[in-house]
C-alpha positions as CSV (number, residue, x, y, z in Angstrom):
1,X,85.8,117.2,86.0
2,X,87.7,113.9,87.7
3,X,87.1,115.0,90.6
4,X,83.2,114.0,90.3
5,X,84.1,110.8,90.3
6,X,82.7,109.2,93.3
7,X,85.0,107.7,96.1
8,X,83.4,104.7,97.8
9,X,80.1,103.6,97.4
10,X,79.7,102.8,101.2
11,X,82.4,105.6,102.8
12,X,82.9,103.7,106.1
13,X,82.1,99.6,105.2
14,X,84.4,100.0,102.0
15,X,87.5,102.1,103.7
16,X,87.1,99.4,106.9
17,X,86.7,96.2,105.1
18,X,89.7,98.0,102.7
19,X,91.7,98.7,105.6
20,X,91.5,94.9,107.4
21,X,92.6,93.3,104.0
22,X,95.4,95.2,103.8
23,X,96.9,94.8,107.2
24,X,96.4,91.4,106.8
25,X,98.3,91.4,103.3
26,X,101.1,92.9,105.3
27,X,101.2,90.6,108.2
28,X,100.8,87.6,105.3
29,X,103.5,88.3,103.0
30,X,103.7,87.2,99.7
31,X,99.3,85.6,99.8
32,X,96.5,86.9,97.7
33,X,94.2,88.9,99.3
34,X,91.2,90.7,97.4
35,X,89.5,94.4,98.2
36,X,86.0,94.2,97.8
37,X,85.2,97.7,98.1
38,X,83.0,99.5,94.9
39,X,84.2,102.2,93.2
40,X,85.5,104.0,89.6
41,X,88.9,105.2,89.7
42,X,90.1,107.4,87.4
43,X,92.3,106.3,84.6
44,X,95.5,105.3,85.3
45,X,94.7,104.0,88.6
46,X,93.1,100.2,89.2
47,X,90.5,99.6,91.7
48,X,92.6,97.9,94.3
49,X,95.1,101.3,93.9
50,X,92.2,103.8,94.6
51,X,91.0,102.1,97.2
52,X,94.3,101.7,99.1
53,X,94.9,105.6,98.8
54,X,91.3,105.7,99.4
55,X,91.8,104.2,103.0
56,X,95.2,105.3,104.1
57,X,95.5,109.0,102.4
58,X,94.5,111.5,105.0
59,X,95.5,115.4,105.8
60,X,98.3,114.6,106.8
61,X,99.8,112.5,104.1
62,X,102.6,112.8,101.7
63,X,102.5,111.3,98.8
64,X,104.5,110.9,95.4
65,X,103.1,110.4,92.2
66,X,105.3,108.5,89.8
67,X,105.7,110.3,86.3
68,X,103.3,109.7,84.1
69,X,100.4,109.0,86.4
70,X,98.1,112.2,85.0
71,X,97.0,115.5,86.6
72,X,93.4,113.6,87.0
73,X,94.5,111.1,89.8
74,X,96.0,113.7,92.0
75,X,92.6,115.9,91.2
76,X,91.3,113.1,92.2
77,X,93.1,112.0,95.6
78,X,93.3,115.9,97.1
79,X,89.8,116.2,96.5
80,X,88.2,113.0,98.2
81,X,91.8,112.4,100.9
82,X,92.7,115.9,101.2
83,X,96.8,114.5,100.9
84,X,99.5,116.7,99.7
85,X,102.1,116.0,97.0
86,X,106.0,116.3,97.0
87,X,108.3,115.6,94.4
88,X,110.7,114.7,97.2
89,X,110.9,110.7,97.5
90,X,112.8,111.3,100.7
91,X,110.1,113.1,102.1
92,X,107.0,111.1,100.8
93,X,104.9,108.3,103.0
94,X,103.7,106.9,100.4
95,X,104.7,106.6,96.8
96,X,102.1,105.6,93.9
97,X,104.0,103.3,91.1
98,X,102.6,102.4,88.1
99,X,106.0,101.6,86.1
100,X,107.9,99.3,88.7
101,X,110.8,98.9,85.3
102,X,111.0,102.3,85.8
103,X,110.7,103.4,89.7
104,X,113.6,104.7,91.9
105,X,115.3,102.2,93.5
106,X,114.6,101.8,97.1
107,X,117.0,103.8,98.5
108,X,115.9,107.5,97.6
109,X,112.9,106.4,99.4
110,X,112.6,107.9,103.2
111,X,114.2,104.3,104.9
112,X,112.8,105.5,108.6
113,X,115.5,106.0,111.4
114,X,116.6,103.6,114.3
115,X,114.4,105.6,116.8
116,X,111.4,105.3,114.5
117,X,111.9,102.9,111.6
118,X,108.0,103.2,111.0
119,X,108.7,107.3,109.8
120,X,109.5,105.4,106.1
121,X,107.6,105.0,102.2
122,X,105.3,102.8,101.6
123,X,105.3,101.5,97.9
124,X,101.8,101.3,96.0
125,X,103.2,99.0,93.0
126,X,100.5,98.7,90.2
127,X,100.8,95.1,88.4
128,X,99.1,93.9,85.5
129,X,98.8,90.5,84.0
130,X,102.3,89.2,86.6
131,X,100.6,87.7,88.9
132,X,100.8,83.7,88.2
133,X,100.4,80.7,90.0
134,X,102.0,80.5,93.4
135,X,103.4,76.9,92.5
136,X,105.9,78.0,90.1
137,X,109.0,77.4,90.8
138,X,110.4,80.5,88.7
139,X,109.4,83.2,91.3
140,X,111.4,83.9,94.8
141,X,110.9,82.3,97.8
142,X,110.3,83.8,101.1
143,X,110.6,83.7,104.6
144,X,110.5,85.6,107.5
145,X,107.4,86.8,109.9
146,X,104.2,86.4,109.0
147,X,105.4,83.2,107.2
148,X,104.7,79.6,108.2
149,X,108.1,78.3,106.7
150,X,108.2,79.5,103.6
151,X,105.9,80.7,100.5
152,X,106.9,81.6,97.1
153,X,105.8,85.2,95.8
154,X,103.1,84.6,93.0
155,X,104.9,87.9,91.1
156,X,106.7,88.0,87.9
157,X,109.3,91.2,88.8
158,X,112.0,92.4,87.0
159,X,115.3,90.3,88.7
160,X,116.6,94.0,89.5
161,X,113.8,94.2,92.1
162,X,114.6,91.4,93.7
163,X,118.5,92.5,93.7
164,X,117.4,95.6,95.6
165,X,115.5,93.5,97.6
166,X,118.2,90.8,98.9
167,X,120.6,94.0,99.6
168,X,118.2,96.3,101.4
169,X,117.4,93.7,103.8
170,X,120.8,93.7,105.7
171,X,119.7,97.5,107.0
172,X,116.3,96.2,109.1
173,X,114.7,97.1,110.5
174,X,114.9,100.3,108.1
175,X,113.6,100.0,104.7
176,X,110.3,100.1,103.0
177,X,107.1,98.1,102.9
178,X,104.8,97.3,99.2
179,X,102.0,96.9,98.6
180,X,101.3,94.8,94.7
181,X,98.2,96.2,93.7
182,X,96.1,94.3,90.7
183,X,92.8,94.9,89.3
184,X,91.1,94.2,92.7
185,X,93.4,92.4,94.6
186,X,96.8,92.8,96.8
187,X,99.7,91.1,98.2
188,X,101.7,92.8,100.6
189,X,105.7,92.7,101.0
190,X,106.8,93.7,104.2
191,X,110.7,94.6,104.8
192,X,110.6,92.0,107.4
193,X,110.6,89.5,104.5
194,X,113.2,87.9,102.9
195,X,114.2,85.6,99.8
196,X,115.5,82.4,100.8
């Protein structure tokens, strides 16, 4: 069964070391950051993914499951996080995404309230081979905390993303925050950011 698939090799150095790279990811938009933690996911998800729901799935954790990602992951993430599922994007902390072409746009995700914009999604996006060069001059530039000046997201996204992006920004400090998640490494996009 999936579920013997081990979780972390080293349960507390892996979901620590896990959990510092990816608040600094956040607090360093749009920079390349890389999990070293050791483990086998199951298919479908890539290591920096499982690690990520790894360190920030708990008990008390909702999460969504974009279609398509099979019945073996959430095996998988009950048995070593003990989360619960909902089908409900409005209700869900965090949201797993392995087809950003095809993921709900960002408003039928829970956007937080003005008493406490942290109650909101959190976006696990799954890239594969978009991650180029940070020197391009083809991908968005950004700006905002966490930012000295200015740095250009090293992401090939669909232009719709960005779109969404540009429009959502206007209702801050509501909104979501992603995490791009790639073989073993992460960039974070907090809402706080925005394209310049």
């Amino acid at each position: 069964m999936i579920v013997e698939l081990p979780g972390f090799e080293d349960l507390i150095h892996d979901s620590q070391s896990t959990f510092k790279v990816l608040l600094y990811a956040l607090s360093r938009p749009g920079t390349i950051n890389q999990i070293t933690a050791q483990l086998t996911p199951p298919r479908g998800l890539n290591i920096a993914c499982a690690a990520t729901c790894l360190t920030l799935f708990d008990l008390e954790t909702k999460v969504w499951l974009q279609p398509g990602l099979g019945e073996e992951i959430k095996s998988w993430l009950l048995f070593h996080t003990g989360c619960s599922f909902t089908e409900d994007t409005q209700q869900t902390d965090f949201a797993v995404i392995w087809d950003i072409d095809n993921m709900p746009g960002f408003s039928q995700f829970k956007q937080g309230t003005p008493i406490y914009p942290e109650d909101s999604t959190t976006l696990l996006i799954m890239i594969g081979g978009q991650v180029f060069s940070p020197l391009s001059d083809k991908f968005p530039t950004l700006s905002g905390a966490g930012i000295n000046g200015q740095i250009t997201m090293p992401i090939n996204l669909p232009d719709s993303f960005w779109q969404q992006w540009q429009k959502k920004y206007d209702s801050y400090p509501l909104g979501v925050d992603v995490y791009f998640l790639f073989y073993n490494g992460v960039i974070g996009l907090p809402r706080t950011s925005k394209i310049i």
